[in-house]
N, C-alpha and C positions, 0 to 999 in steps of 0.2 A: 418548472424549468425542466427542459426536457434534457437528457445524457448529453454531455460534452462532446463536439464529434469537432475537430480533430485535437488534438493533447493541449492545443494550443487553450483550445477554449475551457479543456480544464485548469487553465492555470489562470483565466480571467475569471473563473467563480470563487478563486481563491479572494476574490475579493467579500462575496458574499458573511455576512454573518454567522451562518451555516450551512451544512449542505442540505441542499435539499432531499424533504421526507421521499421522493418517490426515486431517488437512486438506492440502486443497490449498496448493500451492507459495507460489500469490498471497495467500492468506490467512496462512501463517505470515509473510513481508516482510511483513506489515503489521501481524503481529503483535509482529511484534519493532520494527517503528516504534513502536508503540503502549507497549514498554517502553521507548522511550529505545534502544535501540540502532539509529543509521542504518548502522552498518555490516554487521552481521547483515542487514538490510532488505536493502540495496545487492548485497549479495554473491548474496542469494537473487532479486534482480528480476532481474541481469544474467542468469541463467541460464532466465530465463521467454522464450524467443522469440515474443511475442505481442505484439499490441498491448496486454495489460493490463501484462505487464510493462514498454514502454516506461512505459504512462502511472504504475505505481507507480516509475521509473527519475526521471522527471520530476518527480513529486512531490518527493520526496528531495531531488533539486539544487533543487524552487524552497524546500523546507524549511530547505535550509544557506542560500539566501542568492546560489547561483548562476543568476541568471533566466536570462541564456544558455544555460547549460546546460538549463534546464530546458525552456526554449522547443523545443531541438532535439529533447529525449526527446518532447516535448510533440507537436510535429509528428510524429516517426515513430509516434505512439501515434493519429494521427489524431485530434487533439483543438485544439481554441483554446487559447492561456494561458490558465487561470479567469482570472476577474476578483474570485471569489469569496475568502472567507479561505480559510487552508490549513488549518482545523480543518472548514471544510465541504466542500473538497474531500478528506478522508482520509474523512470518511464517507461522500461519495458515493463512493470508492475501496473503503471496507470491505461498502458496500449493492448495490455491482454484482459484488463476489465472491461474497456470501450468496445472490444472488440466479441464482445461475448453477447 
């Protein structure tokens, strides 16, 4: 399966069992945020050393509820806390991976 093009069609893979092996890293964590698993998510941002990975790091803790934490991913991601909801900032998360 080839990248999701437009968001839309990421959110029909969310039907799939998995993401598929030939997406990127930052794409599958946010595909598996996208089924309900933050821990799957978590497990595969800590291993992205980039800025997209803090900011999908950041995302996650500001998703549980920990703005502390998220603040700090938030900062090493080079980014402000949104001010926005956390359902506009996963897509602006999933529009800046598509678009890479």
């Amino acid at each position: 399966m080839s990248l999701p093009r437009p968001c839309e069609d990421f959110q029909k893979s969310l039907r799939l069992e998995h993401p598929p092996d030939m997406w990127p890293e930052g794409l599958k964590a946010l595909w598996w945020k996208g089924r309900g698993n933050w821990y799957a998510s978590r497990d595969i941002a800590q291993e992205i050393n980039s800025d997209l990975g803090n900011w999908i790091h950041a995302y996650l803790h500001r998703k549980e509820g920990d703005d502390w934490n998220a603040g700090y991913w938030y900062q090493r991601a080079g980014r402000a806390f949104p001010k926005k909801s956390l359902e506009e900032d996963f897509q602006d998360l999933v529009l800046f991976v598509l678009d890479q």
